[in-house]
C-alpha positions as CSV (number, residue, x, y, z in Angstrom):
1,X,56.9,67.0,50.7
2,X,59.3,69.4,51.4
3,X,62.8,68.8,50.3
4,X,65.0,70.8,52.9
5,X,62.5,69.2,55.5
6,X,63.1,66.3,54.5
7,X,67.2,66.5,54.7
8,X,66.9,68.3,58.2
9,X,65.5,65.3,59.7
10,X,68.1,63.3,58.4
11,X,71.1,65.1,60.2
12,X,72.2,64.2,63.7
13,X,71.9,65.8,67.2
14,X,75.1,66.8,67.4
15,X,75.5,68.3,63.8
16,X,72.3,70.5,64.5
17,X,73.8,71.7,67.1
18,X,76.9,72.3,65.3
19,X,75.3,74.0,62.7
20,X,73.3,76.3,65.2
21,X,75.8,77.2,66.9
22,X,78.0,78.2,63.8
23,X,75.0,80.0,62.1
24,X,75.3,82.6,65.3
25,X,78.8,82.4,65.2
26,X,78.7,84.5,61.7
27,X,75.1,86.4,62.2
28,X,77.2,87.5,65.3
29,X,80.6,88.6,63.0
30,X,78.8,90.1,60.5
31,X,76.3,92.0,62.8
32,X,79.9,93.0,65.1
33,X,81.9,94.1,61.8
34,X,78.9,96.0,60.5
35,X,78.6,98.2,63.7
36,X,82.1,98.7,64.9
37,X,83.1,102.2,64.3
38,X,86.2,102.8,62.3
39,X,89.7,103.5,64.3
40,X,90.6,107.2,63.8
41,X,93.8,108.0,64.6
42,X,95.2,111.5,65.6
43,X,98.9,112.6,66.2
44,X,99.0,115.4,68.9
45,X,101.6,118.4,67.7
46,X,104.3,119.0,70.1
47,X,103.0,122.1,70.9
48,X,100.1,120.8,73.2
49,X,102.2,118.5,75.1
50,X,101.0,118.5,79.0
51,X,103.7,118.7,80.3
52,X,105.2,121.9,78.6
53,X,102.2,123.8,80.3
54,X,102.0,122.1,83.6
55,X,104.6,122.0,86.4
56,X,104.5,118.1,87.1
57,X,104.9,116.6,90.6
58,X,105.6,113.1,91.8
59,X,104.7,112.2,95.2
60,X,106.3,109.3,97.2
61,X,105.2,108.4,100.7
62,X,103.8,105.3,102.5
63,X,101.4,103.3,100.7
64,X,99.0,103.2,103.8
65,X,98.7,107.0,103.7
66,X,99.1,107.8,100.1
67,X,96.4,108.5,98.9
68,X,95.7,107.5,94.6
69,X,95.4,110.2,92.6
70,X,93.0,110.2,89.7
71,X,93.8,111.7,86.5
72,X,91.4,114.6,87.4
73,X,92.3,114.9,91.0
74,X,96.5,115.7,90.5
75,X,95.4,119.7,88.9
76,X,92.9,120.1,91.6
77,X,95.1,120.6,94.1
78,X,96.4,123.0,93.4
79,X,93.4,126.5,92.7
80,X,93.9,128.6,90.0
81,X,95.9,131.3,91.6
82,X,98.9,129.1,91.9
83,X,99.2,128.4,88.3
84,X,98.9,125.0,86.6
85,X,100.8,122.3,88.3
86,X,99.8,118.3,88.0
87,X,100.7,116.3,91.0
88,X,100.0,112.4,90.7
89,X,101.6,109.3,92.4
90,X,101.0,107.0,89.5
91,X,104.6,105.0,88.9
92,X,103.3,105.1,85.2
93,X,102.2,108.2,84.3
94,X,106.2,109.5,83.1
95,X,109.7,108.5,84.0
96,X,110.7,109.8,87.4
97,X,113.5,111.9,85.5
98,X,110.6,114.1,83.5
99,X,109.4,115.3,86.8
100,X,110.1,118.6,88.0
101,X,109.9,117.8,91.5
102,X,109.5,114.7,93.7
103,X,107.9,115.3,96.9
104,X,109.0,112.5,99.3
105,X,106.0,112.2,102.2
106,X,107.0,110.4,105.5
107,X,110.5,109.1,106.3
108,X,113.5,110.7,105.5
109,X,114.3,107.0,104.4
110,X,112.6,107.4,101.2
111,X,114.4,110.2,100.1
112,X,117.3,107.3,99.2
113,X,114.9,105.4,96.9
114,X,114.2,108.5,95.1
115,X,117.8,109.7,95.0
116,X,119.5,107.4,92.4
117,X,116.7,108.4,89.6
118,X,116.2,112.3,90.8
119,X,118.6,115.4,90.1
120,X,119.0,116.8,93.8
121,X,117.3,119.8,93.4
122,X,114.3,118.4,92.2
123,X,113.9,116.4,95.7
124,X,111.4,117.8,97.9
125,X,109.9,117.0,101.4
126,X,106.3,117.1,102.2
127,X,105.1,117.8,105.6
128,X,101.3,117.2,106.5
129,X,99.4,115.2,108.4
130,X,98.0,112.0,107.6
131,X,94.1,113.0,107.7
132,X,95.4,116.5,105.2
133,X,97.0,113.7,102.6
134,X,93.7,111.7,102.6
135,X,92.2,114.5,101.1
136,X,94.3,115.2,98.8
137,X,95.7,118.2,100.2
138,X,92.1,119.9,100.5
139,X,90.4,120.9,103.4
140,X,93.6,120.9,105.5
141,X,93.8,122.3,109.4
142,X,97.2,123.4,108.8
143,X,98.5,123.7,104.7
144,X,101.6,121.0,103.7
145,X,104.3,122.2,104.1
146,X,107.4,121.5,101.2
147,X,111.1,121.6,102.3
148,X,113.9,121.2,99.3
149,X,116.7,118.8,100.1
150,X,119.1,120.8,98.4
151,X,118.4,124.6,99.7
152,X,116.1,123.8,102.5
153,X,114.2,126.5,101.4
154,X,110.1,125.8,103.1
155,X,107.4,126.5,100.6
156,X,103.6,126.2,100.6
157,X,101.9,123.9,97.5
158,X,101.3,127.3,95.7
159,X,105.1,128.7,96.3
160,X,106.7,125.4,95.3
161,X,104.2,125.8,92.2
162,X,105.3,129.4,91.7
163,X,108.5,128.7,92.1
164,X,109.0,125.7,89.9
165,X,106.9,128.0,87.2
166,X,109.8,130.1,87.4
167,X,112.4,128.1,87.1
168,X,111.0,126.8,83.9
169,X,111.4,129.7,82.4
170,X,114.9,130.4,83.3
């Protein structure tokens, strides 16, 4: 007879479970730490910072209305022709001060939220109708329309772009 046979009959219920289940416990950390790929990590040179090439926008307005926008979704506004601004509505993506402009949709009322975190002329209002700001400013009847708090000078999304472009590299 077998020895090993012989000592497996011998063990309880419970500790055969117990062993089983701790025999896939370590197949399953050694299989795991075998085909985990190695963390590589890269430091990005100041030079290719985003938001030394791109004009960045912030965009305030009714949660009802607003609609998100995706990573990919805040360049595409805006065609190549205007020059590359990033327009986003995520509270997360930088701090409101970094922004060059904050484009405040809906009630004049927001413009005091915004106001205690945004340099005046950096405050901008943004004029379009509900079905234009669905689609993320594409396929619009009638193109937004931006008016600045300070100067109340009236831009299109490509002038403010333009514009802020400019100002940049004053």
């Amino acid at each position: 007879m077998v020895p090993g046979a012989m000592c497996w009959k011998q063990v309880s219920k419970l500790q055969k479970a117990l062993f089983i289940i701790l025999f896939y416990m370590i197949l399953y950390l050694v299989i795991s730490y075998a085909l985990t790929p190695e963390a590589k990590i890269t430091f990005i040179n100041d030079e290719f910072r985003i938001g030394d090439k791109y004009v960045m926008m912030f965009l305030v307005g009714s949660t009802s209305s607003t609609p998100v926008f995706g990573d990919g979704d805040g360049a595409r506004v805006f065609p190549t022709r205007c020059g590359k601004c990033f327009i986003t509505d995520n509270k997360g993506f930088l701090p409101m001060s970094e922004y060059d402009a904050v484009l405040v949709h809906g009630e004049r009322s927001l413009l005091t939220q915004t106001s205690a975190f945004m340099d005046p002329g950096k405050r901008y209002l943004i004029e379009s109708n509900k079905r234009c700001l669905r689609r993320k400013f594409r396929e619009c009847v009638r193109p937004p329309r931006v008016t600045s708090f300070t100067t109340r000078e009236r831009f299109d999304l490509c002038g403010l772009c333009r514009t802020l472009h400019q100002k940049r590299r004053e």
